[in-house]
C-alpha positions as CSV (number, residue, x, y, z in Angstrom):
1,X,-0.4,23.3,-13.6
2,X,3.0,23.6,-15.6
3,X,4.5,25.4,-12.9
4,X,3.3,22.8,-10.6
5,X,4.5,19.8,-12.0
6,X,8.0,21.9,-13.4
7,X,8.7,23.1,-9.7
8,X,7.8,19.9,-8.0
9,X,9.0,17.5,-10.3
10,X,12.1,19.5,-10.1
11,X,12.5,19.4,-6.4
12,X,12.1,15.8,-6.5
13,X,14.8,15.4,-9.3
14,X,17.1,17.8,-7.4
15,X,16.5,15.8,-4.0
16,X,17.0,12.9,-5.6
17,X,20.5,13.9,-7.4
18,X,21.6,15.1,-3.6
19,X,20.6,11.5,-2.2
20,X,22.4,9.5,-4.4
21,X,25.6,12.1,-4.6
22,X,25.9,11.3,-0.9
23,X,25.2,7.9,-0.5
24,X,25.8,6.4,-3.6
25,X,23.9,4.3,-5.9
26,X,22.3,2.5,-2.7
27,X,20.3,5.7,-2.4
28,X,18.5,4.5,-5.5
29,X,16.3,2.2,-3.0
30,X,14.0,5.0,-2.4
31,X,12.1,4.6,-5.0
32,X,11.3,1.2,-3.9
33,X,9.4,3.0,-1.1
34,X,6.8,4.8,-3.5
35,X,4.2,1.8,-3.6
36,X,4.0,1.0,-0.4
37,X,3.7,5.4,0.8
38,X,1.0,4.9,-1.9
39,X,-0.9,2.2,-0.3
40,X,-0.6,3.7,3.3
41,X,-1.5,7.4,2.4
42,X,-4.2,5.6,0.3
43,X,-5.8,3.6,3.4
44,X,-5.1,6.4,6.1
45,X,-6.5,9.3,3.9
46,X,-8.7,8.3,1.6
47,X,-9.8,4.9,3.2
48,X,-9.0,2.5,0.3
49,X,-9.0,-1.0,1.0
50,X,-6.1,-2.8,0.5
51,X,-6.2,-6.3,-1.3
52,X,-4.3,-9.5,-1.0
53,X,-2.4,-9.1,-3.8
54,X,-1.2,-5.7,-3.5
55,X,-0.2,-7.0,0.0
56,X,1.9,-9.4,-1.8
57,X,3.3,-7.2,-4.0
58,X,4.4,-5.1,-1.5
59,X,6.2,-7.6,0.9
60,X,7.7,-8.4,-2.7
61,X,8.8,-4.6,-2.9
62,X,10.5,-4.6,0.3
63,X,12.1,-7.4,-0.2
64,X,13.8,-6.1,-3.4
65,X,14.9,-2.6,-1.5
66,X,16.4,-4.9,0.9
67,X,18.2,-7.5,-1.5
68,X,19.8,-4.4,-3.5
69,X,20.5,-2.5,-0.3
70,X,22.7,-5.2,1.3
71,X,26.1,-5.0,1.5
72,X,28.2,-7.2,-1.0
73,X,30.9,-9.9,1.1
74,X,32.8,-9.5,-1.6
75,X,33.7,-6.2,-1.1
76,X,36.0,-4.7,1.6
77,X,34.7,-3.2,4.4
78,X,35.6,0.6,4.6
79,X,34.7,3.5,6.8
């Protein structure tokens, strides 16, 4: 089990390090994503049902990964 969580946890920490050397903090929104992978693999593998309010929440999520994701006018454009 140590090995488990060590390796995998790891992974993720390395993968995660990789993202956000690449794209910048933006890469941070990701995370934001966990809830609502949750929810889905929850209904589509283990046949959960989903309630209102975690329906909410997640339209709440995504709006939040898209408010810090957008690109700030005040900043110059580059490419």
């Amino acid at each position: 089990m140590v090995a488990l969580g060590v390796l995998s946890t790891g992974l993720a920490f390395a993968a995660f390090i990789t993202l956000i050397g690449r794209v910048g903090p933006r890469g941070s929104v990701a995370v934001y994503f966990i809830p609502v992978v949750a929810i889905g693999v929850g209904v589509a593998l283990a046949g959960d049902s989903v309630a209102p309010l975690s329906l909410a929440g997640t339209a709440l999520v995504l709006i939040g990964a898209w408010l810090t994701s957008r690109r700030d006018p005040t900043q110059p454009r580059t490419i």
